[in-house]
C-alpha positions as a Markdown table, in Angstrom:
| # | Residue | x | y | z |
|---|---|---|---|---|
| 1 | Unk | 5.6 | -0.4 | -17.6 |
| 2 | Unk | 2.0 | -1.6 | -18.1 |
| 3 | Unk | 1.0 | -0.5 | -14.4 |
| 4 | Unk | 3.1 | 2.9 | -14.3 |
| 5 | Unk | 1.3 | 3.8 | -17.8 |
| 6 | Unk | -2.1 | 3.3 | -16.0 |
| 7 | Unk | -1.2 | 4.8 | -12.3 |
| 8 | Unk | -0.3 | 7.8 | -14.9 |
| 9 | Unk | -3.6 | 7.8 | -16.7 |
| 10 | Unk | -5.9 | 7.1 | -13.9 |
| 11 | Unk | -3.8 | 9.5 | -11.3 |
| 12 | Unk | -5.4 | 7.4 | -8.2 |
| 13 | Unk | -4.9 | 9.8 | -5.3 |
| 14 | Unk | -4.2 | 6.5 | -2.7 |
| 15 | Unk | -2.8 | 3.0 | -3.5 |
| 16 | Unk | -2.9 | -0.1 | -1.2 |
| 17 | Unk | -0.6 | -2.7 | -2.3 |
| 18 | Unk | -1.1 | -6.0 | -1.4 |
| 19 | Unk | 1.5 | -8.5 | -0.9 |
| 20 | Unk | 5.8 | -8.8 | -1.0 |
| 21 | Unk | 6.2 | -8.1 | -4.6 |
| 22 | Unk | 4.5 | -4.5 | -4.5 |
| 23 | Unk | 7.5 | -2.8 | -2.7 |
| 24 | Unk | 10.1 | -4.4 | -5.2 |
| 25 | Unk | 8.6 | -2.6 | -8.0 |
| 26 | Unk | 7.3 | 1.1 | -6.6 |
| 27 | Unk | 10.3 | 1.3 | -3.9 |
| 28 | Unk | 14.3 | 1.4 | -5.1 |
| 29 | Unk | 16.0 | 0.7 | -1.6 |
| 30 | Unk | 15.8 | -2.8 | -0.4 |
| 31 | Unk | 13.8 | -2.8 | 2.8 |
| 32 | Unk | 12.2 | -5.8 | 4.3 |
| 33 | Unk | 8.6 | -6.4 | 4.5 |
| 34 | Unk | 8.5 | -5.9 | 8.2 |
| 35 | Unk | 10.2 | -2.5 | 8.3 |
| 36 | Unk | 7.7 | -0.9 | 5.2 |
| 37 | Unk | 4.4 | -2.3 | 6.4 |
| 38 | Unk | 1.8 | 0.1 | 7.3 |
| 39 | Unk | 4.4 | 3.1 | 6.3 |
| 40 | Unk | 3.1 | 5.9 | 3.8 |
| 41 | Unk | 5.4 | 6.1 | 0.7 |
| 42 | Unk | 5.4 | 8.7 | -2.4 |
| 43 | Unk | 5.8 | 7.3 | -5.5 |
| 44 | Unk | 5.7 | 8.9 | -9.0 |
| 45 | Unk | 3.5 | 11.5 | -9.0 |
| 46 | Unk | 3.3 | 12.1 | -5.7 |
| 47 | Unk | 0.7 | 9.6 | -4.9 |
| 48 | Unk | 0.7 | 7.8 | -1.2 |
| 49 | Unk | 0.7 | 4.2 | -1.6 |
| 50 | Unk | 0.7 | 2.1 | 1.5 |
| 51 | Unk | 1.9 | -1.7 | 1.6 |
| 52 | Unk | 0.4 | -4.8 | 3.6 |
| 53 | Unk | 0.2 | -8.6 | 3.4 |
| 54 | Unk | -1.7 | -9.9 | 1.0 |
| 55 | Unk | -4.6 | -11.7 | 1.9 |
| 56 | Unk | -3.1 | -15.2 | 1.4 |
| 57 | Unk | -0.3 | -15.1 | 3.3 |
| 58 | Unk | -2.3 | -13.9 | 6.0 |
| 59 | Unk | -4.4 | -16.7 | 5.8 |
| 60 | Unk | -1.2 | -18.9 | 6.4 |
| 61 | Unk | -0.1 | -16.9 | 8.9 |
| 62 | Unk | -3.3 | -15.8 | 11.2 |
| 63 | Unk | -0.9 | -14.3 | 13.6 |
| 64 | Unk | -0.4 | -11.4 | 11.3 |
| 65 | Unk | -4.2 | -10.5 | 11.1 |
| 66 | Unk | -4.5 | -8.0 | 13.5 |
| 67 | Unk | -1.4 | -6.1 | 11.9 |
| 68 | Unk | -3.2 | -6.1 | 8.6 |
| 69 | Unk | -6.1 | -5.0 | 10.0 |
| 70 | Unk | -4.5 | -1.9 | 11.4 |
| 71 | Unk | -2.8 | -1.3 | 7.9 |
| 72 | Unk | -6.5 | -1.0 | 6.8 |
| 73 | Unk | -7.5 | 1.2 | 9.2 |
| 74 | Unk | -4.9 | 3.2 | 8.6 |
| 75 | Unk | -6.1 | 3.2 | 4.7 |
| 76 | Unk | -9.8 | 4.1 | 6.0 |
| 77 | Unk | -8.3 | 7.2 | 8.0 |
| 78 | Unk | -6.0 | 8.6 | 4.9 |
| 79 | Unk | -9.2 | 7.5 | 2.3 |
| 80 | Unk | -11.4 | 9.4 | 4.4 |
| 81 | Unk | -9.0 | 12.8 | 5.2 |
| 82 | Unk | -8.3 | 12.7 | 0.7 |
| 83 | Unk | -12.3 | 12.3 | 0.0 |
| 84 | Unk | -13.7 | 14.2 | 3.3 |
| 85 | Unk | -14.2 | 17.3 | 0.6 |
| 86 | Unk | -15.4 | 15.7 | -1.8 |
């Protein structure tokens, strides 16, 4: 309740969630990791919030690394079409 009380009162206008547990709390339907990753979602308030691996698991896994850095320029491209007014 803590995090949804201050999504509410800072009304960010993108999220990037790091890490497996993110989707488990913003998203009801089960999906797996895989099958979310690099998505835009909706949550409350009709903010996009996209998910990736967290930075730890990608330094266990290196193979991933090139899919998290698409996830983030994916993040650049969205930051930059909310703020490109203001």
């Amino acid at each position: 309740t803590y995090l949804f009380r201050q999504i509410k009162y800072i009304k960010p206008q993108l999220i990037l969630a790091l890490g497996f547990t993110p989707p488990k709390v913003f998203l009801e339907n089960k999906f797996t990791f895989s099958s979310i990753r690099g998505k835009l979602f909706k949550i409350k308030g009709n903010i996009p919030i996209l998910f990736t691996y967290h930075p730890n698991y990608m330094l266990k896994n290196p193979a991933i690394k090139r899919l998290v850095w698409e996830d983030l320029q994916t993040f650049r491209r969205l930051y930059e079409e909310i703020f490109k007014g203001s």
